[in-house]
C-alpha positions as CSV (number, residue, x, y, z in Angstrom):
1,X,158.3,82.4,54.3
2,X,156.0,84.1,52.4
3,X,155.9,82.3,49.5
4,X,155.3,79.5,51.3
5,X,151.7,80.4,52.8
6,X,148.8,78.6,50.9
7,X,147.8,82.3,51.1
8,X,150.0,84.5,50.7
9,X,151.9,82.4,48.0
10,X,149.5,82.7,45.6
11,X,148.7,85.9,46.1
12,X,152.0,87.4,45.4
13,X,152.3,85.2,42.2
14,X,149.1,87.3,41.2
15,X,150.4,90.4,42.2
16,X,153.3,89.7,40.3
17,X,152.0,88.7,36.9
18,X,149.2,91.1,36.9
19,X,149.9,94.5,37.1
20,X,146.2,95.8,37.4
21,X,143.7,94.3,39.2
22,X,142.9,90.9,37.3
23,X,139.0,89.7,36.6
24,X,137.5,88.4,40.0
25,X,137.2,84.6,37.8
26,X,141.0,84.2,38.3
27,X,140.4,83.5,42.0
28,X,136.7,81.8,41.8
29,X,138.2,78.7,42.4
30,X,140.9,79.6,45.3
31,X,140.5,80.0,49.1
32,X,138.2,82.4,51.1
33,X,141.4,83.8,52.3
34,X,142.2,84.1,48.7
35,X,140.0,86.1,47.6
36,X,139.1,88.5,51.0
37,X,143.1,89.8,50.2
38,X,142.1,90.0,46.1
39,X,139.1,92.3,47.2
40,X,141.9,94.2,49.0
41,X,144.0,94.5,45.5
42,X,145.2,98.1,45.7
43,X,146.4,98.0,49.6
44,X,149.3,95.9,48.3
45,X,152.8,96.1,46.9
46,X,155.4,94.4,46.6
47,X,158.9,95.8,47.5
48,X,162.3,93.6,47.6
49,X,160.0,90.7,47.3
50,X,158.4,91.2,50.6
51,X,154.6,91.8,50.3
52,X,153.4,95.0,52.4
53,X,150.0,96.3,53.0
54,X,149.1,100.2,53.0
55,X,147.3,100.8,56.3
56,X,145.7,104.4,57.2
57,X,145.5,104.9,60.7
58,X,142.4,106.9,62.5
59,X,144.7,110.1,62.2
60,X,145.0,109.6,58.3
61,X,148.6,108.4,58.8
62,X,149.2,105.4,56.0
63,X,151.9,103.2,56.5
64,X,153.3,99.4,55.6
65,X,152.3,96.5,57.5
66,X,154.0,93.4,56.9
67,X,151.7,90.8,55.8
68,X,152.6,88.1,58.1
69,X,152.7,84.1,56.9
70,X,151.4,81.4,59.2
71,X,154.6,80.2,60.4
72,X,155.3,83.6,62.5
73,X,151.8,84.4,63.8
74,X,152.1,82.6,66.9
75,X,155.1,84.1,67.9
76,X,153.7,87.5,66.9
77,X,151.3,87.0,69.1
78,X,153.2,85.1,72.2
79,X,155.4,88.7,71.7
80,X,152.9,91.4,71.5
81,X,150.1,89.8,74.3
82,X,152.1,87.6,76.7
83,X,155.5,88.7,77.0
84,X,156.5,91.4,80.0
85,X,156.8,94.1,77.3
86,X,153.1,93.7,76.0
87,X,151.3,93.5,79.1
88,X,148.5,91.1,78.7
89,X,146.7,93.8,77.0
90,X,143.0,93.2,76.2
91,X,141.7,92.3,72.7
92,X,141.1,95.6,71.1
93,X,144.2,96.9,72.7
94,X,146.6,94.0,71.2
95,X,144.3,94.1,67.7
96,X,146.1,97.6,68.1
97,X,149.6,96.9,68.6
98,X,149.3,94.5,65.8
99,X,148.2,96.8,63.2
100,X,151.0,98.9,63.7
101,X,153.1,96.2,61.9
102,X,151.4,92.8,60.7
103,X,148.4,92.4,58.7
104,X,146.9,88.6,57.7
105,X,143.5,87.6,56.9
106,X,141.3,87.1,60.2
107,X,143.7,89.2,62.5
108,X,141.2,90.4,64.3
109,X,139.6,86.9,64.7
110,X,142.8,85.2,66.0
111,X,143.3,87.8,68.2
112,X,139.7,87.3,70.2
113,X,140.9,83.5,70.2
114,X,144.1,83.9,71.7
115,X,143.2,86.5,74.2
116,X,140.1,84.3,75.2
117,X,142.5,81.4,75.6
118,X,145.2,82.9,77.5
119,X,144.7,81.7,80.8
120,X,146.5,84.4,82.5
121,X,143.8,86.9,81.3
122,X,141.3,84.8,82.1
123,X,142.5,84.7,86.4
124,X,143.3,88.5,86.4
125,X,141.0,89.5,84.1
126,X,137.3,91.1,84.9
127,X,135.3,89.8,81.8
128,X,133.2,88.4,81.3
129,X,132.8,89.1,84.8
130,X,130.4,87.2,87.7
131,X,127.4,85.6,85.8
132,X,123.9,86.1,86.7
133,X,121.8,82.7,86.7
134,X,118.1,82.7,86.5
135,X,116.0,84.3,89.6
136,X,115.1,81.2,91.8
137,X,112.6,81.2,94.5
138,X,112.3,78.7,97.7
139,X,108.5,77.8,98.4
140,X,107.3,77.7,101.6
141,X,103.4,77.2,102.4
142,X,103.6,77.5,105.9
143,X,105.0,79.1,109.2
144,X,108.4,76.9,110.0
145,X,108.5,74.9,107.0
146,X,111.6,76.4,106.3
147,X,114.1,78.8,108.4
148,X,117.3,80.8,107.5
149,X,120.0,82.0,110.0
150,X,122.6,84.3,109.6
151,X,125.2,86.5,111.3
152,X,125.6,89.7,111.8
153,X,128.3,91.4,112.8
154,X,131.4,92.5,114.3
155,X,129.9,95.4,115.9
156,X,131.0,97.6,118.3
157,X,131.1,96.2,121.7
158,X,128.8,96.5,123.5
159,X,128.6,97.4,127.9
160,X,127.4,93.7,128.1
161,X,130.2,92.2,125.8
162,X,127.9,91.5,122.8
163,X,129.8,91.4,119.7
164,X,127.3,90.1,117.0
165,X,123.5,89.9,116.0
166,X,121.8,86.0,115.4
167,X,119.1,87.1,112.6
168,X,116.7,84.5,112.1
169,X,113.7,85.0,109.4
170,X,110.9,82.4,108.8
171,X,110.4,82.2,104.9
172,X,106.7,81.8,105.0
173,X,105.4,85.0,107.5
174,X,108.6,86.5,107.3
175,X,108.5,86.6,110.8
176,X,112.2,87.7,112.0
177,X,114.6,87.3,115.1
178,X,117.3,88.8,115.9
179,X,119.3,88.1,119.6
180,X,122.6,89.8,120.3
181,X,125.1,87.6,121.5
182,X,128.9,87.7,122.4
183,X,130.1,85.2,119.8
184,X,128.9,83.3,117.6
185,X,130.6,79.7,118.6
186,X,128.3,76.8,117.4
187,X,127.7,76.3,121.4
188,X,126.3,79.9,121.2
189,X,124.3,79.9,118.3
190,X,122.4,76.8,119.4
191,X,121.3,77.2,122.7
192,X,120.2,80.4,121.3
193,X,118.3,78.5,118.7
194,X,116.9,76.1,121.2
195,X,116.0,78.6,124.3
196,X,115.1,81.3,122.1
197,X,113.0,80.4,119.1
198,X,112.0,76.7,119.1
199,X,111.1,76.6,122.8
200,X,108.6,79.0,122.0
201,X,107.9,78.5,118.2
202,X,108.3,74.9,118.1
203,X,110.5,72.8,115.8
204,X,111.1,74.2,112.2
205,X,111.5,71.7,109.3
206,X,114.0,73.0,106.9
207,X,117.5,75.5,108.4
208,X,119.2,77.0,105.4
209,X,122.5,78.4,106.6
210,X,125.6,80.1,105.0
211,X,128.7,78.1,104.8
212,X,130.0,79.8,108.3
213,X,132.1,77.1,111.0
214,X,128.9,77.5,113.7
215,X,126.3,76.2,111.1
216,X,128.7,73.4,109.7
217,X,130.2,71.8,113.2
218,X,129.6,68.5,114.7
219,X,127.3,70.5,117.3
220,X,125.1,72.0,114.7
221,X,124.5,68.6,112.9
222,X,123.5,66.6,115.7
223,X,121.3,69.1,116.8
224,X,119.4,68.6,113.4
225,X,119.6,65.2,113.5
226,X,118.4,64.9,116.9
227,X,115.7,67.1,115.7
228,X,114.9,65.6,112.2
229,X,115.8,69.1,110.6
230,X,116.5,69.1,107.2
231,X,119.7,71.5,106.8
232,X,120.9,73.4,103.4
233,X,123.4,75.9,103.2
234,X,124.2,78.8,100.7
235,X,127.5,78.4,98.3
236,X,130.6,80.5,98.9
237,X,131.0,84.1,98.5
238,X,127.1,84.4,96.8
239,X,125.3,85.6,100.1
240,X,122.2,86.3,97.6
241,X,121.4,82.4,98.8
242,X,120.2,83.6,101.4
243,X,118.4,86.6,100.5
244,X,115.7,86.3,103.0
245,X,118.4,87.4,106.2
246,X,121.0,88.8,104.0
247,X,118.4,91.8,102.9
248,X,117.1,92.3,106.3
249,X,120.4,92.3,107.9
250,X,120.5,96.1,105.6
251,X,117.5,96.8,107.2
252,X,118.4,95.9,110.7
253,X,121.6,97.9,110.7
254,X,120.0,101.0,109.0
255,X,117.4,101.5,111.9
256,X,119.7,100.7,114.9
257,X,121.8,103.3,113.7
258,X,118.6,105.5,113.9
259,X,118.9,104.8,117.8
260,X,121.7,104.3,118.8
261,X,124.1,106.9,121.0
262,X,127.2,107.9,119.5
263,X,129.2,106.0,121.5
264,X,127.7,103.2,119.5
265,X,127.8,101.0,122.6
266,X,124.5,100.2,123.3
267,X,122.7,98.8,120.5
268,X,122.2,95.6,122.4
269,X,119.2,97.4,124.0
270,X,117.3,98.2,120.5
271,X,116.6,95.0,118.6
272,X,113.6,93.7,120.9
273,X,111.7,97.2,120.0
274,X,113.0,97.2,116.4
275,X,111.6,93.9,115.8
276,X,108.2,95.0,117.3
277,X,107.8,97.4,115.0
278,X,109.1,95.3,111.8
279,X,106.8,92.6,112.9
280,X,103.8,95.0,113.2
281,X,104.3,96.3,109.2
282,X,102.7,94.4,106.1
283,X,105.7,92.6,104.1
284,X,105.7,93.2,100.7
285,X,105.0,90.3,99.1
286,X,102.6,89.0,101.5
287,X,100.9,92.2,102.3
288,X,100.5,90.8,105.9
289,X,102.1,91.7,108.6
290,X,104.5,88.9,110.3
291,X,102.2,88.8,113.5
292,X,99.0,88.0,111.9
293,X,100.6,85.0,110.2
294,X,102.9,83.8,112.7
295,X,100.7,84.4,115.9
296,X,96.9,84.7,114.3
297,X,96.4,88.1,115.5
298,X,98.0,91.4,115.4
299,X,99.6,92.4,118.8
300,X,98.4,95.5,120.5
301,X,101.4,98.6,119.9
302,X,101.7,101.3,122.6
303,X,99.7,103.7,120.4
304,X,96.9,101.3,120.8
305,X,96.6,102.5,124.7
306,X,95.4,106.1,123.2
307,X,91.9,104.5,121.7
308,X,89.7,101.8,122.8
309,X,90.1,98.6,120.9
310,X,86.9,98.2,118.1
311,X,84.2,95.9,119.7
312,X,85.4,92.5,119.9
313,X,83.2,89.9,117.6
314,X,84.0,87.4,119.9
315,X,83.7,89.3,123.5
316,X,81.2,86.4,125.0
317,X,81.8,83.5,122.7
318,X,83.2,80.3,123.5
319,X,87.0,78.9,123.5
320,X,86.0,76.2,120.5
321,X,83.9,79.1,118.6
322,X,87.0,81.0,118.8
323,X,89.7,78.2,118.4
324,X,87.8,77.5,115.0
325,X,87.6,81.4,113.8
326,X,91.3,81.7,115.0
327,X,92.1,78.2,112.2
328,X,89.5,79.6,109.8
329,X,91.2,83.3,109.6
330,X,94.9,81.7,109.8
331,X,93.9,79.3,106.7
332,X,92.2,82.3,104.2
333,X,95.4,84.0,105.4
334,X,97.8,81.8,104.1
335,X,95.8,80.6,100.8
336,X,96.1,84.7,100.5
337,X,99.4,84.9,101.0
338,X,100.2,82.0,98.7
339,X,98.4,83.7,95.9
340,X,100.2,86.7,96.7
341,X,103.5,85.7,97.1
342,X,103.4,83.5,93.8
343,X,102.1,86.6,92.1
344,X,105.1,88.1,93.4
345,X,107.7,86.2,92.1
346,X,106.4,85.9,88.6
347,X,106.6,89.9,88.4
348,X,110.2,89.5,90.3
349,X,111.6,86.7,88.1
350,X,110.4,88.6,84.9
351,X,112.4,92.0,85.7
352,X,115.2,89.9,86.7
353,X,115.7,87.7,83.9
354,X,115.2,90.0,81.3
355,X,118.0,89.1,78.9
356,X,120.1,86.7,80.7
357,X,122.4,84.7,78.9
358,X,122.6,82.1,81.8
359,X,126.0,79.7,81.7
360,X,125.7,76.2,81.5
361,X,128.5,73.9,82.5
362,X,128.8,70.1,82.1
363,X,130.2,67.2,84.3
364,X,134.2,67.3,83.6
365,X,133.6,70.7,82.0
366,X,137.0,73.0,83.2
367,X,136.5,76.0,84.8
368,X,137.6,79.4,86.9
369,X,135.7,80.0,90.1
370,X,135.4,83.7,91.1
371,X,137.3,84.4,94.5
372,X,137.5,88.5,95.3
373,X,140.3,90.1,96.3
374,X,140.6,91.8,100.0
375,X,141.7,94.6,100.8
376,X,145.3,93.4,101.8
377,X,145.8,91.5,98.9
378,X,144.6,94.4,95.7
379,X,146.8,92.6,93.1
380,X,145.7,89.5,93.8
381,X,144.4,87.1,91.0
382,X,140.1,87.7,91.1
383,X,139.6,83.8,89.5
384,X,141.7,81.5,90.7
385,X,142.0,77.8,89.4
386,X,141.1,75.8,87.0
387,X,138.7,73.9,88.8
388,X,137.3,70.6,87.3
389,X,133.9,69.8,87.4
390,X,132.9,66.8,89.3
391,X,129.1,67.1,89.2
392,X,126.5,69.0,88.6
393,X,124.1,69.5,91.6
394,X,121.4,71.3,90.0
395,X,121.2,74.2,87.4
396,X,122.7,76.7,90.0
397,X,125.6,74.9,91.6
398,X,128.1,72.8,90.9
399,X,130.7,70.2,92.6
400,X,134.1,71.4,91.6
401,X,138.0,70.1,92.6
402,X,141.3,72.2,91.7
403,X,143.1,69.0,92.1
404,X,142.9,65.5,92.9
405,X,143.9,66.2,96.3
406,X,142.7,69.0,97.0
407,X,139.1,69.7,98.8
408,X,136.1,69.3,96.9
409,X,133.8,72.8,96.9
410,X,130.1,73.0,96.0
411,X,130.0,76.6,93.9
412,X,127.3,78.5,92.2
413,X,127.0,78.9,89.0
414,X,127.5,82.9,88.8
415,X,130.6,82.4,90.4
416,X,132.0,80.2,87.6
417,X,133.4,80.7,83.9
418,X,134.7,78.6,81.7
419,X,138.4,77.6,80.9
420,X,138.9,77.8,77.4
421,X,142.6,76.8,77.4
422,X,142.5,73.1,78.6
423,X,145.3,71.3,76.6
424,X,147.5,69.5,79.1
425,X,144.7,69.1,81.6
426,X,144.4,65.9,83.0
427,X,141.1,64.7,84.2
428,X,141.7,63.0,87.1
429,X,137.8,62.2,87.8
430,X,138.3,59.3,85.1
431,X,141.6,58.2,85.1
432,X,142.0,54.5,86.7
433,X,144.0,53.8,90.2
434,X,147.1,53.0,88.5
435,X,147.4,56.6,86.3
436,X,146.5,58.6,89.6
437,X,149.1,57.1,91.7
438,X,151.5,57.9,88.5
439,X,150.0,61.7,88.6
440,X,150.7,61.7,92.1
441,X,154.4,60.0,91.4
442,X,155.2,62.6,88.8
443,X,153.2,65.9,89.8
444,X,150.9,66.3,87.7
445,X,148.6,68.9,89.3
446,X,149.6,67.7,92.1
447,X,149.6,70.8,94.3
448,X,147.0,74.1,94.0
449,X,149.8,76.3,92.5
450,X,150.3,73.9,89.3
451,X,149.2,76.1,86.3
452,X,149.2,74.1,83.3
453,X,150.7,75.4,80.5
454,X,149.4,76.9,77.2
455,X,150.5,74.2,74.2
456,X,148.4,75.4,71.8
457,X,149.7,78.9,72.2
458,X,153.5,77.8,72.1
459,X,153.8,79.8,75.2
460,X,156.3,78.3,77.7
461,X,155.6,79.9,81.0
462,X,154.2,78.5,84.4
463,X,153.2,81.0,87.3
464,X,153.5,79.9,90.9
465,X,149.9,81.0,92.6
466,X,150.1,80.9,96.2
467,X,146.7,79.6,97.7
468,X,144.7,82.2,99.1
469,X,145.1,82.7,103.1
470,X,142.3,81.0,105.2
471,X,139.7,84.2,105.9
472,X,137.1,83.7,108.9
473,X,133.4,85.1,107.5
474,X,134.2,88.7,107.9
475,X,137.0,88.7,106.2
476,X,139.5,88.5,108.9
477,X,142.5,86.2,108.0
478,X,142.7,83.6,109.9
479,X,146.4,82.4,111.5
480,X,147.3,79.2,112.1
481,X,147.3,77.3,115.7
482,X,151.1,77.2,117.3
483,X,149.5,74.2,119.1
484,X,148.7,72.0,115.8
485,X,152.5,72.5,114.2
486,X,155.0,70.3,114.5
């Protein structure tokens, strides 16, 4: 076999006719391959015709690799990466293993190729690991213009029966809410939207939600309909979407366990005082407290009793004099604020960006979407997949399918690397009516646990991946309803 490698070959006819190591213009004219072995001259012998390669080991051991032909380095490879007995090993682990018997121009190289394509590494595998996409920012350049809601909870129960926290922040003043409740049912959460915050606030213009069954059922969409709300939502399993409730929810929890008793059971009773104060502090970015731009005035705090208030510039004036001072202070707050907070985010986005390599993916592009493992399932693949890319929604999320039947998911871009191993795929997205029905006839990805398999590796093997149970948003799994089976 080895004199039948366009490498190799020609290199033992060399070795053979020359017994020192000839002038570098008998190989000017051959391969790079060629001449990166003829650089190599005195690491080689021949014995019983079979061309060897003198290797010395870390520990100063030298011993004989076999310098491997083309023919055999695929299964070299499908027998010291994929089989049971190599263990998937990573790259510089099976460059290793190698080494201890084969040698061939660009080892080292094939083996980063192979490992990258194996698609087996690539579900169970942590690199390259979750991306990091660019720091993006939601502008808001007023109070309600734009509202996020989240959930908080289980917590201990409490006397009353309350179970969970609504958290509402206001993007603008970053005014907050936050109203225990017993559930968090879509019946639940709106009425306490409605009775709560827009019966007093009024009617915000833009909801952004996580992905959670209250904020995505009939209920909640008629309500914003009926309301002409516009409603976003966060993609799956990247809560930094919704950064605005997700950090406070932190906050929240770290100072009611400042007051709470031990029995934990009566935190229900904290959160109208807690807010008080948070609404009383200057934010940040703003550098104004919520109060002053939600309400146009800072609210008077029991340590306010202990002194007499400053005189008032406005103790005799008139209601208009003081309507207009009250829209004159509220609109130098906000240009403020605006200045501020763009400020801000340019400082932000600079620290955060520093050396991202941000992915990029393109319409029919394959891919692995990032889905962690809980606790009750450690071994557990953490990508599962390959998804295909139906569309690309913006530079942050994606429209993605694992099969032509199954349901289509909107995913962010951190939580998505690319498949390099795609031979076999079909691309469903583009076929006509006719080759679909036949995919559907023959099985052809037909189900979520079809793993196609890796041609251009030679490797014949299929794994059977069960679909990841149905989890509720804490992480609970979710059984199915007696009532709906047959």
């Amino acid at each position: 076999m080895q004199s039948d490698d366009l490498v190799i070959g020609p290199f033992i006819k060399l070795k053979e006719k020359y017994e020192m190591k000839p002038d570098r213009s008998v190989v000017k004219l051959m391969s790079q391959n060629i001449r990166l072995v003829y650089s190599m001259w005195e690491t080689f012998e021949i014995l019983e015709g079979i061309l060897y390669r003198k290797f010395v080991t870390e520990k100063g051991d030298t011993h004989l690799q076999l310098v491997a032909p083309m023919t055999i380095r695929n299964e070299i490879l499908t027998q010291l990466h994929d089989n049971k007995t190599a263990g998937h090993l990573g790259r510089d682990k099976t460059i290793s293993t190698i080494r201890q018997r084969f040698y061939w121009p660009g080892l080292s190289k094939d083996v980063k190729l192979w490992c990258k394509h194996c698609n087996i590494c690539a579900k169970n595998k942590p690199g390259p690991g979750r991306g990091k996409a660019p720091m993006g920012h939601v502008y808001s350049n007023r109070p309600l213009d734009r509202i996020a809601i989240d959930i908080l909870g289980p917590l201990p129960v409490t006397d009353d029966g309350n179970e969970y926290i609504m958290v509402l922040g206001d993007y603008f003043s970053k005014w907050k809410e936050a109203y225990p409740i017993k559930n968090h049912t879509a019946q639940t959460v709106a009425d306490k939207l409605i009775s709560e915050f827009i019966c007093r606030f009024g009617v915000p213009s833009n909801i952004h939600t996580d992905q959670g069954r209250e904020f995505e059922s009939n209920l909640f969409k008629i309500l914003c309909e009926r309301l002409q709300i516009n409603k976003t939502r966060t993609t799956p399993y990247h809560p930094q979407s919704d950064g605005l409730v997700e950090q406070f929810n932190r906050t929240l929890l770290q100072m009611l366990t400042s007051f709470v008793s031990e029995a934990r059971d009566d935190w229900d009773n904290h959160p109208p005082f807690i807010m008080m104060a948070y609404r009383a502090t200057p934010h940040d970015s703003t550098m104004c407290t919520p109060n002053e731009l939600m309400l146009g005035r800072e609210v008077h705090l029991p340590v306010d009793i202990l002194t007499s208030p400053p005189p008032g510039t406005f103790d005799n004036c008139c209601l208009p004099q003081y309507v207009e001072w009250v829209q004159n202070a509220l609109q130098n707050s906000f240009d403020f604020v605006l200045e501020k907070t763009n400020s801000v985010v340019r400082r932000q986005k600079a620290y955060y960006d520093r050396g991202l390599k941000p992915r990029k993916f393109q319409k029919h592009d394959w891919v692995w979407r990032y889905y962690p493992p809980k606790a009750d399932r450690k071994m557990s693949p953490t990508w599962i997949g390959p998804y295909l890319i139906l569309d690309k929604l913006s530079d942050y999320t994606y429209k993605i399918q694992m099969n032509q039947t199954s349901k289509v998911i909107v995913a962010h871009v951190d939580d998505l690397k690319s498949c390099e191993n795609t031979t076999g795929f079909v691309n469903w997205d583009t076929c006509t009516d006719e080759t679909r029905t036949g995919m559907q006839n023959t099985g052809v990805r037909d189900t979520d646990t079809d793993i196609p398999t890796q041609t251009t590796q030679n490797i014949e093997q299929h794994e059977n991946t069960k679909e990841p149970p149905k989890r509720s948003k804490y992480g609970r799994i979710l059984k199915p309803n007696p009532k709906n089976s047959d």
